[in-house]
KOLVEX-411789 format. One line per 2 residues: number of its first residue (from 1); their letters; for each residue y, x, z of N, C-alpha, C. Coordinates in steps of 0.02 Angstrom, whole numbers, plus 50000, padded with zeros to 5 digits. Layout:
BEGIN
NUM> A> Y:X:Z:Y:X:Z:Y:X:Z; ... $
END
This chain:
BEGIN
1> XX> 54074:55708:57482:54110:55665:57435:54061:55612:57408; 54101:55546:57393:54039:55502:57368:54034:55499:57317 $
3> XX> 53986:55451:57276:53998:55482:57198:54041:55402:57181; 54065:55353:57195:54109:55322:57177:54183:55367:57119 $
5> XX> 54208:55301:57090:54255:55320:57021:54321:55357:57091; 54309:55285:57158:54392:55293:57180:54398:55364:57208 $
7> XX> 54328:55424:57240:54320:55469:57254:54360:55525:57201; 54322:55524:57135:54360:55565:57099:54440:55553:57075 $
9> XX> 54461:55490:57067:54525:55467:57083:54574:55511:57096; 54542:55529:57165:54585:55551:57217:54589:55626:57239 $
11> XX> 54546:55653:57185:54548:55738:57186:54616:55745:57146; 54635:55809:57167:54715:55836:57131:54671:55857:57073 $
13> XX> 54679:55807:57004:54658:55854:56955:54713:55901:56910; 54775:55904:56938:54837:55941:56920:54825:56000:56943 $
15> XX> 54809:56023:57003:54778:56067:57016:54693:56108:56985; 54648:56058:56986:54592:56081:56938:54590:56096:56877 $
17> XX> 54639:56082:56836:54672:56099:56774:54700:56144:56792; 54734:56169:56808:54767:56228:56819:54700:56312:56825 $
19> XX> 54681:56282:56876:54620:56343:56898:54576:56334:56845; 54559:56290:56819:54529:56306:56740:54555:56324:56693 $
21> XX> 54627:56315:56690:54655:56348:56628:54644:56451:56652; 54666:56445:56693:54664:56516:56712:54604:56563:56731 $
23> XX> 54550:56529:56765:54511:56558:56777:54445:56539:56728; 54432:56478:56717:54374:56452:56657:54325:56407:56720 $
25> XX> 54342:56393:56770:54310:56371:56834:54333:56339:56865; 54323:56282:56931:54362:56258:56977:54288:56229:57002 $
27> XX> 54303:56247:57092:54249:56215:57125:54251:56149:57160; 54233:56103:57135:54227:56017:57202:54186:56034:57245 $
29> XX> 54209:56060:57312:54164:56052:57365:54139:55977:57383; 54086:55971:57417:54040:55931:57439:54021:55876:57386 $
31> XX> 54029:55890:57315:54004:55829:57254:53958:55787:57294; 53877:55832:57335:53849:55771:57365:53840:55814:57431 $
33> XX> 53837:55759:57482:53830:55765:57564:53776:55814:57571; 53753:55834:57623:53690:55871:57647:53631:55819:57630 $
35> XX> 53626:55779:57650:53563:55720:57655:53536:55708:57588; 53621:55695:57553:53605:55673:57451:53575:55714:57428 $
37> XX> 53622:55804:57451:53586:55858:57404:53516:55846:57401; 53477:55866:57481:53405:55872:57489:53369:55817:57444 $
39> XX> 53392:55766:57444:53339:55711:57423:53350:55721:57358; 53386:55747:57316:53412:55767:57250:53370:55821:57244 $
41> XX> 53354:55875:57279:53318:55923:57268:53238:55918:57261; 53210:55867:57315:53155:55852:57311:53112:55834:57234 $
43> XX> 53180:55792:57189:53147:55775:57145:53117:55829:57087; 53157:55893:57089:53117:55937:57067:53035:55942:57062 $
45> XX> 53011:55943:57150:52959:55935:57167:52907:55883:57158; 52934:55810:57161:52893:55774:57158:52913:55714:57064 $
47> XX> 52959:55711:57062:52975:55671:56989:52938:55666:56946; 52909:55609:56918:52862:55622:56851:52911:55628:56785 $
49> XX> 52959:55599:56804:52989:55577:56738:53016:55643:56711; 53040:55706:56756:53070:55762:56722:53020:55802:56671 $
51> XX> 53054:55818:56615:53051:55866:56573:53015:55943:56606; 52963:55989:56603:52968:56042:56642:52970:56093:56585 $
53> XX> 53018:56144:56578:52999:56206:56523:53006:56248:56578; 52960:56306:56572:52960:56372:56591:53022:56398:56554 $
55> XX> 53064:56437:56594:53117:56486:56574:53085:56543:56534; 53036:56579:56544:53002:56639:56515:52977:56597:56455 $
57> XX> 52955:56550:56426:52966:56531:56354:53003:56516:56329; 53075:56539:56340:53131:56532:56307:53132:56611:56284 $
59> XX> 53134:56658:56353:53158:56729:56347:53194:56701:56378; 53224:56676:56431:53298:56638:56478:53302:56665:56513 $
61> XX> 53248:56681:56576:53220:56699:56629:53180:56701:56647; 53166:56678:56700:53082:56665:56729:53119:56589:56805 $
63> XX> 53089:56551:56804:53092:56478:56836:53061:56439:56804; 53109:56372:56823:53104:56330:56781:53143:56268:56769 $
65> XX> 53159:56246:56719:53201:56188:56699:53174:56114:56691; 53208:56067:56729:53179:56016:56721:53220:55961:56702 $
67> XX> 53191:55927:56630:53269:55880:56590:53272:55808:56610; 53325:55770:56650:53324:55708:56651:53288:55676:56599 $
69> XX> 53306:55685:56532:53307:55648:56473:53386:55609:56479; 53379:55595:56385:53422:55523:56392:53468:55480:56437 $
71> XX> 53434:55445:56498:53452:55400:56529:53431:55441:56600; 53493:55476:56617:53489:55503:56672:53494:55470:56742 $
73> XX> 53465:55475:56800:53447:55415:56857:53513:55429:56898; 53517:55377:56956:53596:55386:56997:53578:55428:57037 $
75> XX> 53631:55471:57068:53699:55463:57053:53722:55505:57003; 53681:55550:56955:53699:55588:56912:53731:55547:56838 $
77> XX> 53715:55488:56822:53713:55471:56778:53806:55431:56798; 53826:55421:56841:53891:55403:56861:53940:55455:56858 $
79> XX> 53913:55500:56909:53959:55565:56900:53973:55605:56839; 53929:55599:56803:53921:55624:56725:53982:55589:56689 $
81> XX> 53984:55514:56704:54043:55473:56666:54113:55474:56698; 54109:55474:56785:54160:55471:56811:54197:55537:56772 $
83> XX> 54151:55603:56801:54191:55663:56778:54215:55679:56720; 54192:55635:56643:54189:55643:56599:54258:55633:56588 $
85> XX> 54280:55576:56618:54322:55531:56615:54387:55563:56625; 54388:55622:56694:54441:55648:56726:54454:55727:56654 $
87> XX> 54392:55747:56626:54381:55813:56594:54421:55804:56521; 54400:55742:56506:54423:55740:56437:54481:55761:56415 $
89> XX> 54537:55738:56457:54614:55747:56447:54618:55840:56440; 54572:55874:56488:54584:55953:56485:54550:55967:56433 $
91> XX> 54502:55934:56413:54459:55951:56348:54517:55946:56276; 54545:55902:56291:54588:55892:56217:54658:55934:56225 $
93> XX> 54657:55947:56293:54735:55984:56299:54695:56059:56280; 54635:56076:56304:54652:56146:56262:54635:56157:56200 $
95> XX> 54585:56106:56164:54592:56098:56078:54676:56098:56061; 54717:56079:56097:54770:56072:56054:54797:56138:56082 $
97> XX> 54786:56184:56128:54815:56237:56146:54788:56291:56097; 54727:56275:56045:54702:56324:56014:54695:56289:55936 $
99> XX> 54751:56238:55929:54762:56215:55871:54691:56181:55815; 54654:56179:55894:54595:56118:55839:54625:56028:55823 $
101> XX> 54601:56014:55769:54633:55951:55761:54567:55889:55818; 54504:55922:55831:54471:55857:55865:54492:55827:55936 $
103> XX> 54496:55784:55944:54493:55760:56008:54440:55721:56029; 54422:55712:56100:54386:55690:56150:54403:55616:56150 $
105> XX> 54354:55587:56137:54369:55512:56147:54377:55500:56229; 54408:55445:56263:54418:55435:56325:54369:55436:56373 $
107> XX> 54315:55374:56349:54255:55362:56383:54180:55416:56346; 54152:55439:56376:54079:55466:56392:54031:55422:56348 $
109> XX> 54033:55341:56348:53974:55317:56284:53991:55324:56213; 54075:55341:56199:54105:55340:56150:54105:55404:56107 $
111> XX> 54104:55474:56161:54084:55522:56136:54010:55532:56117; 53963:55498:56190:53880:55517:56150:53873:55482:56087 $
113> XX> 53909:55430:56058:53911:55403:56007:53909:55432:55956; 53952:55474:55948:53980:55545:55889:53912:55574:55905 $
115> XX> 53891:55601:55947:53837:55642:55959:53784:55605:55919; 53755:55570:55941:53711:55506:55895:53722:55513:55827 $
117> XX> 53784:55498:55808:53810:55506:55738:53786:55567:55690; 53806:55620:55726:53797:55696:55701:53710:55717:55714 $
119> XX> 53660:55667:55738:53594:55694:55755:53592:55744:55830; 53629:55733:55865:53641:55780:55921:53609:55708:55985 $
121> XX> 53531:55720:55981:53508:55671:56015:53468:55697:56077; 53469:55774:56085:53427:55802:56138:53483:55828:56194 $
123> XX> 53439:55764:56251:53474:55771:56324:53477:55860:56368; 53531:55863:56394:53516:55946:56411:53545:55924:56461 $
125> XX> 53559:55887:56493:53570:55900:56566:53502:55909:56603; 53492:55927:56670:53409:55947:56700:53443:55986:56761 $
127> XX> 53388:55988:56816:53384:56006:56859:53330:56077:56846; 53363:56153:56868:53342:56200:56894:53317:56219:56937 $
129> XX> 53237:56244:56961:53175:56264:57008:53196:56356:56997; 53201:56375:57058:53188:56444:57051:53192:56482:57133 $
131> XX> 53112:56518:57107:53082:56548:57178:53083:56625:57172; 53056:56635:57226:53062:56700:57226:53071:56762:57163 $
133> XX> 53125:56803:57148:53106:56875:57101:53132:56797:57031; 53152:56745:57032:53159:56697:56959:53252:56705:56959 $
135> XX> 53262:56678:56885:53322:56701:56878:53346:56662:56822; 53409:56648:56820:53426:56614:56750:53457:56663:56696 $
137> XX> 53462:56689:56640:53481:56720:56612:53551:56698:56575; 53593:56754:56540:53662:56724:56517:53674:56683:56476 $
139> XX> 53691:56658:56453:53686:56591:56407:53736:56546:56406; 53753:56494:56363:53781:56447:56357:53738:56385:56305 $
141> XX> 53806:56322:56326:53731:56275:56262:53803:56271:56207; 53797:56283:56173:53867:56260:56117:53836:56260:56043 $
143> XX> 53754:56209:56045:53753:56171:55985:53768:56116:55954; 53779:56114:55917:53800:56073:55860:53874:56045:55847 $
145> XX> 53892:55984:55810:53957:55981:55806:53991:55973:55847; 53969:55925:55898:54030:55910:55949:54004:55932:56026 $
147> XX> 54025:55971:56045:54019:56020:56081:54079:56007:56131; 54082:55972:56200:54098:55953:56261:54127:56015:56296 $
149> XX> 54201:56058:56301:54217:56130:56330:54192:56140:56417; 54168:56079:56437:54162:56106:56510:54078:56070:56516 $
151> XX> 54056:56088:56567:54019:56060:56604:54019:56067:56688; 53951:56051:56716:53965:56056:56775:53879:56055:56814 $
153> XX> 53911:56111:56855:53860:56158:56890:53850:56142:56959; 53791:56116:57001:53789:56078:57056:53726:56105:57109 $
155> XX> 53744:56118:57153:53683:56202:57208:53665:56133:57255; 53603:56112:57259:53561:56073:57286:53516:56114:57357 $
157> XX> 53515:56177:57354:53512:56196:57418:53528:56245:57451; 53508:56253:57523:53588:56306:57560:53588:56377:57554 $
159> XX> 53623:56396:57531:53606:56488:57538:53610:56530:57601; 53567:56553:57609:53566:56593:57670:53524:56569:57713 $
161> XX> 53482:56496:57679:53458:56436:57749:53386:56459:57686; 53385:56413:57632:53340:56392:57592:53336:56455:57550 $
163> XX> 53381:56480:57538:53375:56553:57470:53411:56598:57486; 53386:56668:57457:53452:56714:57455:53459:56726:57391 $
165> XX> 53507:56782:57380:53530:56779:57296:53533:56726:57276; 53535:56714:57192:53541:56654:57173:53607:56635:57144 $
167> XX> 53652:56684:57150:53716:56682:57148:53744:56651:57048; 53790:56584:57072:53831:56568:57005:53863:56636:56970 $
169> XX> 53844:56650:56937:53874:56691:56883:53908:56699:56838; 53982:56708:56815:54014:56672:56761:54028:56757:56710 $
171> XX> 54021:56733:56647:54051:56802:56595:54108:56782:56566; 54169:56816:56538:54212:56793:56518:54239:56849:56470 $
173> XX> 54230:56863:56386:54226:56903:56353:54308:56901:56303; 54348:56940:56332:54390:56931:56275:54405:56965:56233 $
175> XX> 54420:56976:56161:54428:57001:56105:54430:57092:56112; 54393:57109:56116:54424:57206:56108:54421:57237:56189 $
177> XX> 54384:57185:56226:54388:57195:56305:54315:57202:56328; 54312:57225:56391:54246:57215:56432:54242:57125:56454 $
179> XX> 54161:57155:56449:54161:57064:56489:54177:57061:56557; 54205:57029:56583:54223:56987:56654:54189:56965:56681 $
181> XX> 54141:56997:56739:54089:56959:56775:54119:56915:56854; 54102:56854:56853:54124:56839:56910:54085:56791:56971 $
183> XX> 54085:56788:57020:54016:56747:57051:54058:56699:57077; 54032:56644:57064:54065:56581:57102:54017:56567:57171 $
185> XX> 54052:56563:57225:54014:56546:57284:54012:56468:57303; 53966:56455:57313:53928:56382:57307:53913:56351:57378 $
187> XX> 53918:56314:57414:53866:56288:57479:53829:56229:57453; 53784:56223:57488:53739:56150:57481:53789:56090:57477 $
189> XX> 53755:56066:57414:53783:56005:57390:53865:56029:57347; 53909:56079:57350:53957:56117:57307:53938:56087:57246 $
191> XX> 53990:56078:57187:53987:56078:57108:54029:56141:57098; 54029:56170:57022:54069:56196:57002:54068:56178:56915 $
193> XX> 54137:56155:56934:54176:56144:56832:54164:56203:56799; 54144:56235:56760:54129:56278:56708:54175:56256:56651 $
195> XX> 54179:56302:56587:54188:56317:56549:54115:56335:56493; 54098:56281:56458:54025:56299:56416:54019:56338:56371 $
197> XX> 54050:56351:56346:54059:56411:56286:54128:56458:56275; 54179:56403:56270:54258:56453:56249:54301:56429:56277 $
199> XX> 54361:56441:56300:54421:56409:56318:54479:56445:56314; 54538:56401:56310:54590:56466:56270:54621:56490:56310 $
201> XX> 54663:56556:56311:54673:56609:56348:54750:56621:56316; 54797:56638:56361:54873:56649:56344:54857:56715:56326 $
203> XX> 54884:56731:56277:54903:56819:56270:54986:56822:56256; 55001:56873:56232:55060:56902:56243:55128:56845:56200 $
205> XX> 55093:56812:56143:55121:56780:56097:55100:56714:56068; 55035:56690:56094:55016:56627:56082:54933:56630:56109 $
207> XX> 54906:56544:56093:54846:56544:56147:54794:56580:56091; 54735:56611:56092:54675:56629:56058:54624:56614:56137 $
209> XX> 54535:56604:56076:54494:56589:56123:54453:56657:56138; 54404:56632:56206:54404:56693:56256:54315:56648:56231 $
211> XX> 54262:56697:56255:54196:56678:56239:54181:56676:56328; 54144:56616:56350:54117:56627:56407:54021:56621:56412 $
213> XX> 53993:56645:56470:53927:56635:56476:53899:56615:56549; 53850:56588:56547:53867:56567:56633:53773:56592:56663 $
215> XX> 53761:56605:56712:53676:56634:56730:53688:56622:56802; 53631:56612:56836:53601:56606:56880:53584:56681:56915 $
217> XX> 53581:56728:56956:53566:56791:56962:53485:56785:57017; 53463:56831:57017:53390:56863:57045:53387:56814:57115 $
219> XX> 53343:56775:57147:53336:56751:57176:53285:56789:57222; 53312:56808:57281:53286:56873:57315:53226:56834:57371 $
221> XX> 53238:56781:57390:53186:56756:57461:53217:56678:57442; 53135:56639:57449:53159:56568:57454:53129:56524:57388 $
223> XX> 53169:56485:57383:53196:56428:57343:53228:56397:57322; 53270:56402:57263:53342:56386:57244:53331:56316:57177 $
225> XX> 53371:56276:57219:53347:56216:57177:53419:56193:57142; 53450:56185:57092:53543:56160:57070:53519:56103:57015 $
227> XX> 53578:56075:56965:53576:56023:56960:53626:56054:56891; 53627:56030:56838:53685:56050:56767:53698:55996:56722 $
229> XX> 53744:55957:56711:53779:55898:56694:53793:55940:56627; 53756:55917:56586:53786:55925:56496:53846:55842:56491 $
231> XX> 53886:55861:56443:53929:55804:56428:53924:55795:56339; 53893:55842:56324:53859:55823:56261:53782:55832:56258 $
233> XX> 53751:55825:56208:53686:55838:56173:53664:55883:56122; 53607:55894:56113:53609:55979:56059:53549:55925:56020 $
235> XX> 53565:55957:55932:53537:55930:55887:53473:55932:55909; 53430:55893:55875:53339:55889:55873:53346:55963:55860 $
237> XX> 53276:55979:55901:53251:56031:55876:53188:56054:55890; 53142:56096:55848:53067:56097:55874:53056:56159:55924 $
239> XX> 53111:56175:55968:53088:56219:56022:53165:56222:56040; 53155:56218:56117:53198:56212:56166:53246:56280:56168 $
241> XX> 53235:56339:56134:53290:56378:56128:53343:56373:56101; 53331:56331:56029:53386:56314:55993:53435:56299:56024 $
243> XX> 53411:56247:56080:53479:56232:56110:53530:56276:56147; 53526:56342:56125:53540:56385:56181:53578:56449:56127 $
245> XX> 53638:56462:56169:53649:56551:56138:53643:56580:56185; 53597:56612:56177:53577:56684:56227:53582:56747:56235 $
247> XX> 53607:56781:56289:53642:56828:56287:53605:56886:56296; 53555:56892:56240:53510:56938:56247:53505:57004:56178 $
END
């Protein structure tokens, strides 16, 4: 898929709405080609400009995270707006399915705006490094006020070729229940729509919200390199956990 607006256009998002209302997930196969992924992955390796935190100074895991910043480079910084663009409408349809009064402004500069507004100035989108026995732990980012219900999760290299394990991981906790573990299966260059923290859930008599968490699992042989599109920002803060609820 290319990362052009007319590309996403033309996905059934009547359908992707749907499998997110129900499941908290929906996968875009091929977001980027074989060729894009790799050269997307490389920058892990060689980029000066990324952010690097060790996962084991969070307590997260053990890898490592690396943050665009701010002004994220192409084609991420398009897809971030294109998708924003298609998400919003499901973002405000399930605030209103769970009787919040906020809504999602249309465009992506309009919401980081609010973000700006509220002090919510630290970039969290970044690209994920993780080698052998490394792992992402459970988690979600759902700080501060305005808090974006989806994001989006992007596997930069092939499983079974480049890594084993490694597997998308989704939790899905509802009220008086066990949690719901579920693995989303990924190929090189795959996205998957998430759910970042909550999304609402039909029960017997009206909608209530369901808690979700999303991890990375044990990376058994290899090198597993992905890619995570925040659509908001998490307040300043003097250590990179804050931004984080952790499921520890």
């Amino acid at each position: 898929m290319t990362s052009s607006a007319d590309a996403f256009d033309k996905l059934d998002w009547s359908a992707l709405a749907a499998q997110l209302d129900s499941e908290g997930f929906a996968v875009l196969p091929r977001l980027a080609g074989a060729d894009q992924a790799r050269l997307l992955a490389r920058e892990a390796g060689t980029s000066t400009a990324l952010r690097r935190v060790a996962l084991d100074s969070l307590d997260l895991g053990c890898g490592d995270l690396l943050y665009f910043g701010a002004a994220l480079p192409q084609p991420w910084a398009q897809w971030r707006a294109d998708l924003y663009r298609h998400l919003a409408p499901i973002a405000n349809r399930w605030n209103e399915m769970l009787g919040m009064p906020y809504r999602f402004p249309a465009q992506l500069n309009e919401f980081l705006e609010r973000n700006r507004r509220a002090g919510q100035t630290q970039a969290q989108s970044h690209l994920s490094q993780l080698g052998t026995d490394d792992y992402l732990a459970l988690h979600q980012r759902s700080d501060g006020e305005h808090v974006f219900p989806l994001q989006v999760v992007v596997l930069l290299s092939a499983p079974g070729k480049d890594f084993t394990g490694g597997e998308l991981v989704l939790t899905e906790q509802r009220p008086r229940m066990q949690s719901r573990p579920t693995v989303v299966p990924l190929g090189l260059g795959d996205a998957a729509i998430i759910a970042t923290a909550q999304r609402p859930f039909k029960g017997s008599s009206a909608y209530y919200r369901v808690n979700l968490r999303h991890a990375i699992s044990r990376v058994r042989s290899g090198e597993r390199i992905g890619g995570e599109l925040s659509f908001h920002d998490a307040p300043q803060a003097a250590n990179d956990q804050h931004a984080f609820d952790l499921d520890i």
